[in-house]
C-alpha positions in Angstrom: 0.0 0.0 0.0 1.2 3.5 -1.2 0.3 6.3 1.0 -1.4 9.0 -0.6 0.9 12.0 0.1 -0.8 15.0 -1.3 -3.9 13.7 0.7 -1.9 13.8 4.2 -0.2 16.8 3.3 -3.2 19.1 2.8 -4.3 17.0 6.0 -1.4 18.2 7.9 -1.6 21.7 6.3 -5.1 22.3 7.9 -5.1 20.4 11.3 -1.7 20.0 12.8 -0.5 22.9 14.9 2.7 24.7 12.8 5.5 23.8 14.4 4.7 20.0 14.0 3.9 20.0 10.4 7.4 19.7 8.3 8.2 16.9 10.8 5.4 14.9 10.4 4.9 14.5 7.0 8.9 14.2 6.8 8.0 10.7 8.8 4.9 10.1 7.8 6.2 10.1 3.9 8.8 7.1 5.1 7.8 3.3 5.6 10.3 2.9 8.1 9.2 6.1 10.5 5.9 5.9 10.0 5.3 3.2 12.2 6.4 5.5 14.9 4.0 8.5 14.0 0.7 6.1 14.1 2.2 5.0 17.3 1.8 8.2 18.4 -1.9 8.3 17.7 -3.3 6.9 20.4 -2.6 10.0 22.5 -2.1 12.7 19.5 -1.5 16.2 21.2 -0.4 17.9 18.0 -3.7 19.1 16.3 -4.5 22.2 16.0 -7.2 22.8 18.6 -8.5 25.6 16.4 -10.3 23.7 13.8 -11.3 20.6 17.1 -15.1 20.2 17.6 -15.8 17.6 20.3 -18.0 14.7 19.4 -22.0 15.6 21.3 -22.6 12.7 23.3 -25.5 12.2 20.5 -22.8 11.7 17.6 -20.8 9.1 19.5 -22.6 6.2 17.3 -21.0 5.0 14.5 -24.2 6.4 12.7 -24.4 9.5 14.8 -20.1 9.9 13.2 -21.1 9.3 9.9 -24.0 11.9 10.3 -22.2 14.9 11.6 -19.4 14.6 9.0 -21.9 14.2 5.8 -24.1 17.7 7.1 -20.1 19.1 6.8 -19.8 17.8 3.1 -18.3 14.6 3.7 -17.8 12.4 0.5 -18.4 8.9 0.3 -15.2 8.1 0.6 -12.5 9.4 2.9 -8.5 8.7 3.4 -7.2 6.8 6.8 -4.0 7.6 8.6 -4.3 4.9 11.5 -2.5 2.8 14.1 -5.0 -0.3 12.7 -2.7 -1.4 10.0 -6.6 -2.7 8.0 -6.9 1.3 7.0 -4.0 2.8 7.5 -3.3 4.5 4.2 -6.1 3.3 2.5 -8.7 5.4 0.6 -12.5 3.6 2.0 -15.8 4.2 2.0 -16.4 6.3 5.1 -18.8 4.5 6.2 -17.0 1.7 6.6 -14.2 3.6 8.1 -16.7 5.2 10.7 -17.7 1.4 11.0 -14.5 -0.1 12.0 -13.2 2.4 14.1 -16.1 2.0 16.2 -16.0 -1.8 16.4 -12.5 -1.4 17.4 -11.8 0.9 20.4 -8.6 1.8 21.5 -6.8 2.5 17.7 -5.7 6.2 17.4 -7.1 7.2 13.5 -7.3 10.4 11.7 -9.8 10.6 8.7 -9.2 13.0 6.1 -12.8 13.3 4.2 -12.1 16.6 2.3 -8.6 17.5 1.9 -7.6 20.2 4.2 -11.2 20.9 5.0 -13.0 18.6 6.8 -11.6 15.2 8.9 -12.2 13.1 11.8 -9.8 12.5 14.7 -10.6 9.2 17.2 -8.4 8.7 20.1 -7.7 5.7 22.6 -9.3 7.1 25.4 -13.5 6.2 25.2 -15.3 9.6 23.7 -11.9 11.1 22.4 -13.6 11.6 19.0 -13.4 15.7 17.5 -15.0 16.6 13.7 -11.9 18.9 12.3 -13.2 21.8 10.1 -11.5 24.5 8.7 -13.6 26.7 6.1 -13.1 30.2 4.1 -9.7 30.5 2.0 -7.3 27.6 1.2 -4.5 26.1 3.7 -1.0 27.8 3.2 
């Protein structure tokens, strides 16, 4: 599996906080590194809490996920950067992301549904789930 780097770079662009950003896709574009950002997912600290909406306590279904991110223009399919190694890197239908990730508790996944607009971030801790949306101009 190839990652899709223009995907996670207009990812990074919009959600990660500044200082982060050249280093991550740095390790994120190598196989070897990688492995060692999505390790990091399960307690990520480096989005930018800017564009962060937390999860209602309504949304916290894997239909009540899908929902809120198809009202924001989510696609039918979306782009995976996750610690589960079945969608890491992988372009899916999002509702079989939103699916999986909620069968499967305790993986640390980002979703990017419209690049550098509109993603998904899931956590290891229970209800660590935030809707990331930045809208107006484009991303530097």
């Amino acid at each position: 599996m190839a990652a899709d780097i223009q995907h996670e770079a207009a990812f990074i662009r919009a959600f990660i906080i500044a200082a982060k950003q050249e280093r991550l896709a740095e390790l994120l574009a190598k196989p070897k590194r990688r492995r060692d950002v999505l390790g990091t997912l399960y307690h990520f600290k480096d989005l930018d809490p800017r564009f962060m909406t937390v999860v209602p306590p309504g949304g916290q279904t894997a239909s009540g996920l899908e929902a809120l991110l198809r009202e924001r223009g989510a696609p039918e399919l979306c782009y995976a950067i996750s610690t589960d190694e079945n969608l890491d890197g992988r372009t899916v239908p999002l509702r079989d992301a939103i699916s999986q990730i909620a069968r499967r508790v305790g993986h640390g996944t980002l979703l990017s549904c419209v690049p550098g607009r509109l993603g998904y971030f899931e956590g290891e801790e229970p209800r660590e789930r935030y809707i990331l949306e930045r809208r107006g101009g484009p991303t530097r």
